[in-house]
C-alpha positions in Angstrom: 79.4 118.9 110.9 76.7 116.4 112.1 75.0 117.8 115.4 74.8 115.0 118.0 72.4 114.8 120.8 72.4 112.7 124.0 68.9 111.5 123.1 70.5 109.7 119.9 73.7 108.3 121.1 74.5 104.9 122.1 77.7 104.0 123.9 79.8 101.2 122.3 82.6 100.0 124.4 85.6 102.3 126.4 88.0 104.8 124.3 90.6 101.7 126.2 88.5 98.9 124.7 90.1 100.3 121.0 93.2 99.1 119.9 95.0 102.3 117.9 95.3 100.9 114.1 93.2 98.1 114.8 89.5 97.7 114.0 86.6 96.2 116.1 83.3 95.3 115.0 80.0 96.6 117.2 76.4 95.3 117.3 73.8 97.9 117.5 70.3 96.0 116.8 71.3 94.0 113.3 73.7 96.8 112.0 77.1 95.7 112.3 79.5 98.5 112.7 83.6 98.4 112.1 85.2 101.1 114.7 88.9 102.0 114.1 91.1 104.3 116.5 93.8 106.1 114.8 97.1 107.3 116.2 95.8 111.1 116.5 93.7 109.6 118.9 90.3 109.7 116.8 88.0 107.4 116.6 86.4 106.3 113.2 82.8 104.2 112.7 81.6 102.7 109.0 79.5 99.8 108.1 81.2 96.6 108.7 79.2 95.6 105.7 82.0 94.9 102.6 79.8 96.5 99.2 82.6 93.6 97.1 82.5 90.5 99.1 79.2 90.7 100.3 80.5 90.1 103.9 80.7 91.8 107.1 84.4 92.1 107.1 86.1 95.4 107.3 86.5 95.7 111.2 89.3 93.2 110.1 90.5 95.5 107.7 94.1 97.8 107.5 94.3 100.5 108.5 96.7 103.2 106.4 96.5 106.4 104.5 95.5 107.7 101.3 97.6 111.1 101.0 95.9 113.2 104.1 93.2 110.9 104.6 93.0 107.5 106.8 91.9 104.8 105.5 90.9 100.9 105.7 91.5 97.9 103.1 89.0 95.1 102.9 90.4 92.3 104.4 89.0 90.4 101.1 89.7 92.1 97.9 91.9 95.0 99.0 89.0 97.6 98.3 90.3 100.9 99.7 88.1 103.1 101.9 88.1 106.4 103.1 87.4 106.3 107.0 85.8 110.4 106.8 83.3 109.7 104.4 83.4 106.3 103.3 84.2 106.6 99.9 85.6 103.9 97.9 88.9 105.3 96.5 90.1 102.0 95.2 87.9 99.3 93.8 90.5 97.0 92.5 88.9 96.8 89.3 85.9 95.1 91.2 82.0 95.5 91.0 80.4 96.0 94.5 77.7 93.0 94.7 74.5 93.9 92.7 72.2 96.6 94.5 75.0 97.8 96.5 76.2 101.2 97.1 80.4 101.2 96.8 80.5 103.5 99.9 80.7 102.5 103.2 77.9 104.5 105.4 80.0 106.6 107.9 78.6 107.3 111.4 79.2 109.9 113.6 81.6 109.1 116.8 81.9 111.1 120.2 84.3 110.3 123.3 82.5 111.2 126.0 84.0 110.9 129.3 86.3 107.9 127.9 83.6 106.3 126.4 82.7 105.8 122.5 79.8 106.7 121.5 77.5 106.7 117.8 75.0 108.1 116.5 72.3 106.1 115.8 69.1 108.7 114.4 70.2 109.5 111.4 
């Protein structure tokens, strides 16, 4: 578990600003950021940043599940990601562009107070 403190947090929108299933994309100084709120009620952050098109994309992804885990399509090439740790579980047979990890980078989310907030030290 990733310990977050208030001194490393920066609030992104309202928990209402989410749509549930539907994914929108945050600025926080040149790192785009895809946020996705599921129907549980949690609230999932990755790189917007698409390792096979090469485009900052997957905020416009969908949303479904992978057995237990939830998970987002590129809107592109159909890439499959896992939304807890960012893992690529389907590649589509696809090379991510050269130099480029296949994960997405995952980054920690807390509601506080009905407000979404990420962690930004790490």
């Amino acid at each position: 578990m990733t310990l977050i403190t208030e001194d490393t947090m920066v609030r992104i929108c309202s928990l209402d600003d989410l749509e549930v299933e539907r994914g929108r994309a945050a600025l926080i100084d040149v790192q785009q950021i895809a946020l996705f709120r599921l129907p549980d009620g949690s609230v999932h952050a990755v790189d917007n940043f698409d390792p096979f098109s090469g485009a900052n994309v997957i905020s416009r992804g969908i949303v479904g599940t992978r057995g237990a885990s939830a998970t987002v399509a590129s809107p592109l090439h159909k890439q499959v990601f896992d939304l807890m740790t960012g893992t690529c579980l389907d590649s589509q047979g696809k090379q991510p562009v050269s130099g480029v990890d296949a994960a997405l980078r995952v980054w920690p989310v807390r509601i506080i107070g009905g407000d979404v907030y990420i962690e930004v030290a790490s």
